[in-house]
C-alpha positions in Angstrom: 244.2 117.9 135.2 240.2 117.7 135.1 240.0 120.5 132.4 242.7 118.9 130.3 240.8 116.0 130.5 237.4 117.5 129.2 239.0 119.4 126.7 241.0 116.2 125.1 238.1 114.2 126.0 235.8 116.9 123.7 238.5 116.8 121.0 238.6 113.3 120.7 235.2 113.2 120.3 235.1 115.7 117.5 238.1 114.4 115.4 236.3 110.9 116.0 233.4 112.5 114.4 235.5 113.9 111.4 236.9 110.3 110.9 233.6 108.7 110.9 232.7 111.4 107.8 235.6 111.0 106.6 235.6 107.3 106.2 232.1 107.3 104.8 232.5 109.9 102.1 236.0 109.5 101.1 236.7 105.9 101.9 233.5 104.5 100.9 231.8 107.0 98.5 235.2 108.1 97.1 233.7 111.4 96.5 237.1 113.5 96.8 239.4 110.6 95.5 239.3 106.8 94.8 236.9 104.3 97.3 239.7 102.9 99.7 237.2 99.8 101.7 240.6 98.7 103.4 241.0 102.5 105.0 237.9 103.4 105.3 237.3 100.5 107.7 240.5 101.3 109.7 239.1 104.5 109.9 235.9 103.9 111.6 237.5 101.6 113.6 239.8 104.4 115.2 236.5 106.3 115.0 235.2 104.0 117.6 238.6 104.1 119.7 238.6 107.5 119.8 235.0 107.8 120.7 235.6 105.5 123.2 238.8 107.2 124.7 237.2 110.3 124.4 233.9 109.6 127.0 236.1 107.8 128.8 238.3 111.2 129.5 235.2 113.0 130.1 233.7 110.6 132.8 236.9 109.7 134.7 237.6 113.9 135.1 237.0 113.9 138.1 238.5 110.3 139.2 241.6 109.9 141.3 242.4 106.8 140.6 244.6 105.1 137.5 241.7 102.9 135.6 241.3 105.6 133.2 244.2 106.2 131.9 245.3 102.8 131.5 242.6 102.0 129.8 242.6 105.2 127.6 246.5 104.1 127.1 245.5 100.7 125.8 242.4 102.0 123.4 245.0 104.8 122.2 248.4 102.4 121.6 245.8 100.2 119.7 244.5 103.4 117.8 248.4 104.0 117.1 249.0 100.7 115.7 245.7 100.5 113.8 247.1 104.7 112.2 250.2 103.3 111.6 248.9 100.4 109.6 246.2 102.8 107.3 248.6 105.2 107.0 250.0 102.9 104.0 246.8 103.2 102.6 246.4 107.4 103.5 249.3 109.9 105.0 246.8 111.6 107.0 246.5 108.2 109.2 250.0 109.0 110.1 248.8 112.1 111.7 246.0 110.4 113.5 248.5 107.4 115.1 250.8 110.2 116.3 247.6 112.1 118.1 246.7 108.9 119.5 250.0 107.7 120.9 250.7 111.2 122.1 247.6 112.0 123.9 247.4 108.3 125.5 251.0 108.1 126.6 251.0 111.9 127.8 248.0 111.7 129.9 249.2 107.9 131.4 252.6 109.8 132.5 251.6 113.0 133.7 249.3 111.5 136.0 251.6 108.5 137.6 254.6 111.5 138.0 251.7 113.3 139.8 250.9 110.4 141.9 247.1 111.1 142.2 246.7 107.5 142.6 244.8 106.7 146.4 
């Protein structure tokens, strides 16, 4: 469980860094289609959920205990709901809810059915 951790917690990082570009040059800029504000700032904020689910993976590897993953399931239901609600505005926000709620519900389960919890 500690290298699926790192590696999730790595690949969160980088698609957070992909949305944070994203949002600025296509949201913002518009440079590949028409300046969306409205999706670009639910994109930055998933940005910042993802970022923040993402360390939070990479610290808590090595962590018996719950805390992580409930709060990684919080920041990433929120990060579903927030995809879900720009994916009106963008289908590829679609994409990014299902990543979120996957990964945050996945990780939550597969450690309580392990019952690493001290």
């Amino acid at each position: 469980m500690k290298i699926a951790k790192l590696v999730v917690g790595i690949l969160l990082l980088v698609l957070a860094t992909w949305l944070l570009v994203d949002a600025i040059v296509n949201g913002i800029l518009g440079i590949w289609t028409s300046s969306n504000y409205i999706y670009a700032t639910l994109e930055i904020i998933l940005s910042g959920l993802f970022i923040g689910a993402g360390v939070v993976y990479i610290v808590q590897e090595n962590n018996p205990f719950l805390g992580g993953d409930i709060t990684n399931l919080i920041l990433l239901i929120i990060g579903g709901i927030i995809g879900i609600a720009g994916g009106f505005f963008n289908s590829w926000m679609f994409l990014y809810a299902v990543i979120s709620l996957v990964v945050g519900i996945s990780f939550f389960i597969w450690h309580v059915k392990i019952g690493e919890n001290v």
